[in-house]
Short mmCIF file of the C-alpha atoms (twelve columns), coordinates in Angstrom:
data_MODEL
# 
_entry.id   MODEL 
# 
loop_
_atom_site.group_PDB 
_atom_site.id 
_atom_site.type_symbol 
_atom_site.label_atom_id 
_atom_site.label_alt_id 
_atom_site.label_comp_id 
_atom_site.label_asym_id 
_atom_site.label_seq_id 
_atom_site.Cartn_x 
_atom_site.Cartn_y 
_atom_site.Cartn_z 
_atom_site.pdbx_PDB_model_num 
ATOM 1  C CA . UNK A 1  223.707 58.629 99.089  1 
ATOM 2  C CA . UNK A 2  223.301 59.498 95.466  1 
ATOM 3  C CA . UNK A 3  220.756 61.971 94.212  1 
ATOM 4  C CA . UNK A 4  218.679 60.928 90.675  1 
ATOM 5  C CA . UNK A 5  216.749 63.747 90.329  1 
ATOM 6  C CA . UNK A 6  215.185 66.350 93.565  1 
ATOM 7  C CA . UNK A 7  212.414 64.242 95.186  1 
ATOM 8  C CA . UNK A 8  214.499 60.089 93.992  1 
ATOM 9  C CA . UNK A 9  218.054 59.185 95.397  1 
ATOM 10 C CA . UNK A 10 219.742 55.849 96.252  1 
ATOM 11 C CA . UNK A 11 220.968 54.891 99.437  1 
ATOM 12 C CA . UNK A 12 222.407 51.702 100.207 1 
ATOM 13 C CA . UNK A 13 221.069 49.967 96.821  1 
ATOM 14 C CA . UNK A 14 217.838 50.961 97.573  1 
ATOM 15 C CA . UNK A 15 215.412 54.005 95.799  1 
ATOM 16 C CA . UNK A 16 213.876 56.807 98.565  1 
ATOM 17 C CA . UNK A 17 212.271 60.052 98.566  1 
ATOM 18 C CA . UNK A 18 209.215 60.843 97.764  1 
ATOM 19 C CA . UNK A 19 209.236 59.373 93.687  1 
ATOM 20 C CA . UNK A 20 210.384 56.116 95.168  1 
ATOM 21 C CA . UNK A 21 207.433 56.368 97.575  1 
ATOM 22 C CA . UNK A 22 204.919 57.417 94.667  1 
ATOM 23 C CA . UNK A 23 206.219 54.104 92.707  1 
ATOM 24 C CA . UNK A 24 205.609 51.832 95.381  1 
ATOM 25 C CA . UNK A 25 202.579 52.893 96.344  1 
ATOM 26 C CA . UNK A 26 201.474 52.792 92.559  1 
ATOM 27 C CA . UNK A 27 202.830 49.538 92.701  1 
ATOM 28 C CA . UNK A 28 200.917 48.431 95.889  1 
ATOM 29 C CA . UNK A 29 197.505 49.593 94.279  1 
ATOM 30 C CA . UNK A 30 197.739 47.655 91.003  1 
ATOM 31 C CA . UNK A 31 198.624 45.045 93.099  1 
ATOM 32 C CA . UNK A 32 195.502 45.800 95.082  1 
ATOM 33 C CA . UNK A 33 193.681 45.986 91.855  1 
ATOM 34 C CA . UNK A 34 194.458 42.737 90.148  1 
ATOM 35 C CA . UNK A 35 193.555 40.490 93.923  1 
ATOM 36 C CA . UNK A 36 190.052 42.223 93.144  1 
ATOM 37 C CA . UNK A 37 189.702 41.413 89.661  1 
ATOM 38 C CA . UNK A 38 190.683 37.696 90.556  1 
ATOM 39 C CA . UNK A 39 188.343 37.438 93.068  1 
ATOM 40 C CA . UNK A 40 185.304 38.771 90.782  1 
ATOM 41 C CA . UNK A 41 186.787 37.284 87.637  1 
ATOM 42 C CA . UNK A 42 183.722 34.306 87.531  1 
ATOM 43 C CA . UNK A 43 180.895 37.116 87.727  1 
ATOM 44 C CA . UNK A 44 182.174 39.670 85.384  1 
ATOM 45 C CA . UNK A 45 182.115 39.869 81.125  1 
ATOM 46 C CA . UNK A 46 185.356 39.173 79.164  1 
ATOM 47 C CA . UNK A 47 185.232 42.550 78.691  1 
ATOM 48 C CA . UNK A 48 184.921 43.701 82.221  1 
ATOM 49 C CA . UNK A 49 187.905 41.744 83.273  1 
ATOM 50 C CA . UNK A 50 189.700 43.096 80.302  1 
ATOM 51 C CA . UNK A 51 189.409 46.578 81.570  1 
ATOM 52 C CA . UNK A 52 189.707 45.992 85.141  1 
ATOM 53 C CA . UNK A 53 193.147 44.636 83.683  1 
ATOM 54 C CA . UNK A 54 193.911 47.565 81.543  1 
ATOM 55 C CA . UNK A 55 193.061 49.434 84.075  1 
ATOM 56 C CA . UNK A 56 195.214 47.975 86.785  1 
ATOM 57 C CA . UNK A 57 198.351 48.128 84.774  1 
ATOM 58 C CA . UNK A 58 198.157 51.609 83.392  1 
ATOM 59 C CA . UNK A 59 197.923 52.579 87.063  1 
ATOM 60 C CA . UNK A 60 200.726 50.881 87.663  1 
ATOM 61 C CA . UNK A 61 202.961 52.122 84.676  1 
ATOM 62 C CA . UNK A 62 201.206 55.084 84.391  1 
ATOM 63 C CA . UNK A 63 200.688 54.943 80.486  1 
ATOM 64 C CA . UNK A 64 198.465 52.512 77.982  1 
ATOM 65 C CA . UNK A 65 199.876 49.132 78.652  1 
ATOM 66 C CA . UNK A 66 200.403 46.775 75.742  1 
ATOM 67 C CA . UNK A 67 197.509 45.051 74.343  1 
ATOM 68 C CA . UNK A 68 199.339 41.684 74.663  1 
ATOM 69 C CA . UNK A 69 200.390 41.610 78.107  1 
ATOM 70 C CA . UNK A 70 196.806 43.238 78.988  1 
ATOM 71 C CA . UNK A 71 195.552 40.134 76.782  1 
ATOM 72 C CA . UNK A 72 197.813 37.029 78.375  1 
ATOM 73 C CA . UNK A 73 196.932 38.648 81.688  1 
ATOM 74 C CA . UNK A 74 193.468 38.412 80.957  1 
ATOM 75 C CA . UNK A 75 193.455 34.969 79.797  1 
ATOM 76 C CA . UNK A 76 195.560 33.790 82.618  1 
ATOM 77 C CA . UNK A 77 193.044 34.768 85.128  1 
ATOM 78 C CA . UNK A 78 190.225 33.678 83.018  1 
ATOM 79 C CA . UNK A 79 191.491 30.347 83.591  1 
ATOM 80 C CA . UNK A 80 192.173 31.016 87.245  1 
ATOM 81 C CA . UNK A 81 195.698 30.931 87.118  1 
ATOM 82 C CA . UNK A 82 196.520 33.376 90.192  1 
ATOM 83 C CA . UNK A 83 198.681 36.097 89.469  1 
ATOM 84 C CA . UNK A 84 201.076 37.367 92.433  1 
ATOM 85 C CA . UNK A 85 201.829 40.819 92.339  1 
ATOM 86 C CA . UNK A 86 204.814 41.208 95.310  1 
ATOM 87 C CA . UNK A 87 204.945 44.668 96.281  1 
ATOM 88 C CA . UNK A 88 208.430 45.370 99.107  1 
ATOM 89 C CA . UNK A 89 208.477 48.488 101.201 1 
ATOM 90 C CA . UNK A 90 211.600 49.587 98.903  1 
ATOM 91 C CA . UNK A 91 213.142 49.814 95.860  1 
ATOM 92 C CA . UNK A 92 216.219 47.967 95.060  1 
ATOM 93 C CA . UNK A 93 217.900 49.879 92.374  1 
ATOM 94 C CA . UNK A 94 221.086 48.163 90.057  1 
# 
């Protein structure tokens, strides 16, 4: 086992404690977020979904997300291209 930093070490290639647990649930919810959006993207204003978006992302990286991948990721679902957001029960570190 290696330790990061109290609360995030590595064990077997993998990220635990209680950071690593934070992430991945962060991770889940934007997840959770974006299947929403796509499923109310037809009833809502370009600028609804555009938040929804922003909003989903900056809960998963926890600060503003760029304004082009909030953008593309807006227009992708505008068009109904589905985005998959995978979510594991750990984190594989390199």
């Amino acid at each position: 086992m290696t330790f990061i930093e109290p609360g995030l070490y590595v064990r077997d290639g993998f990220a635990e404690g209680p950071l690593a647990d934070a992430a991945l649930s962060r991770t889940d919810r934007a997840g959770q977020l974006l299947a929403v959006l796509q499923e109310q993207a037809p009833t809502m204003t370009d600028g609804q979904l555009r938040d929804g978006v922003y909003r989903a992302l900056r809960r998963f990286i926890q600060e503003q997300p760029p304004t082009c991948q909030v953008d593309s990721i807006t227009a992708l679902i505008r068009r109904g291209v589905r985005i998959d957001w995978p979510a594991s029960d750990r984190l594989p570190c390199a």
